[in-house]
C-alpha positions in Angstrom: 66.3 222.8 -2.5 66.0 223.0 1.2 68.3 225.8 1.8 66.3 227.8 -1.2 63.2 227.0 0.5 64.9 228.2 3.6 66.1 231.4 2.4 62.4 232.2 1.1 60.6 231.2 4.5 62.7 234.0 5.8 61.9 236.6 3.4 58.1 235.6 3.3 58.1 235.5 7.2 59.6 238.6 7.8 62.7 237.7 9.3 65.4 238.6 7.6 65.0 242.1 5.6 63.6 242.4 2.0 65.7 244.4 -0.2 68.8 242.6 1.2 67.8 238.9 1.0 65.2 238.9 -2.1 68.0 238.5 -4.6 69.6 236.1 -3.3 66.3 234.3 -2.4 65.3 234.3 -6.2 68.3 232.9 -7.6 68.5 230.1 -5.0 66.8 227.8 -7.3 68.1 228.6 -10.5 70.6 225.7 -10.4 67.7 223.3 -10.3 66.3 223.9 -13.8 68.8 221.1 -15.0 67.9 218.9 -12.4 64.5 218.9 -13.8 64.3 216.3 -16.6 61.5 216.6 -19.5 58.9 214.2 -17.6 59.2 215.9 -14.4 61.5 213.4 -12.2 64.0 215.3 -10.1 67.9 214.4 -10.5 71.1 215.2 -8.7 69.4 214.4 -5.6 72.1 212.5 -2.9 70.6 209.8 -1.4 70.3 209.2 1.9 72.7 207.4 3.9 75.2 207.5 6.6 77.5 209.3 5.4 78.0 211.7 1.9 80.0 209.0 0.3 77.5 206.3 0.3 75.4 207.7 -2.3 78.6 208.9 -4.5 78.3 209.9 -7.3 75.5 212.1 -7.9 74.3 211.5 -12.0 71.5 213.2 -13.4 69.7 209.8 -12.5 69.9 210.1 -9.2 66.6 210.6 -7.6 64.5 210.2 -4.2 60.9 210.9 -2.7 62.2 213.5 0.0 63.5 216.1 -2.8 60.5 216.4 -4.7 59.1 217.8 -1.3 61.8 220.4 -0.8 61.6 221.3 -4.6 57.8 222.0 -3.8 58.3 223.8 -0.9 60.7 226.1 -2.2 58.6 226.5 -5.3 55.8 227.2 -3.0 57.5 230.0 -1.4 58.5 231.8 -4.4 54.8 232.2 -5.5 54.2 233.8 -1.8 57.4 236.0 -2.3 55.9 236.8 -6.6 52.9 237.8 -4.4 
């Protein structure tokens, strides 16, 4: 989610250019729909830790605090991009 809220910053900042990016910048989150489970908890989310296998395997279970933030964010910049 952070590299779809990324991408949109860009856009709705100015700093990469429109008809190029927007595409791309509105499919970045299409992958998350799954993620999203019917009472609104986030999965697939790698937990933190030192190193990528220490959280292995990612389920639809998995969870944490920091992704809802970067699901919001990204979500957040959408709406600016939709206007």
């Amino acid at each position: 989610m952070f590299f779809a809220y990324s991408r949109r910053l860009r856009l709705t900042t100015g700093l990469v250019d429109r008809a190029t990016y927007l595409p791309v910048a509105a499919r970045a989150g299409t992958v998350s729909r799954p993620a999203v489970h019917p009472d609104g908890v986030l999965g697939y989310v790698q937990k933190v830790g030192d190193r990528p296998d220490s959280s292995q395997p990612v389920t639809y279970d998995s969870t944490a605090d920091f992704a809802v933030g970067g699901f919001l964010l990204a979500g957040t910049e959408l709406a600016r991009l939709a206007g």
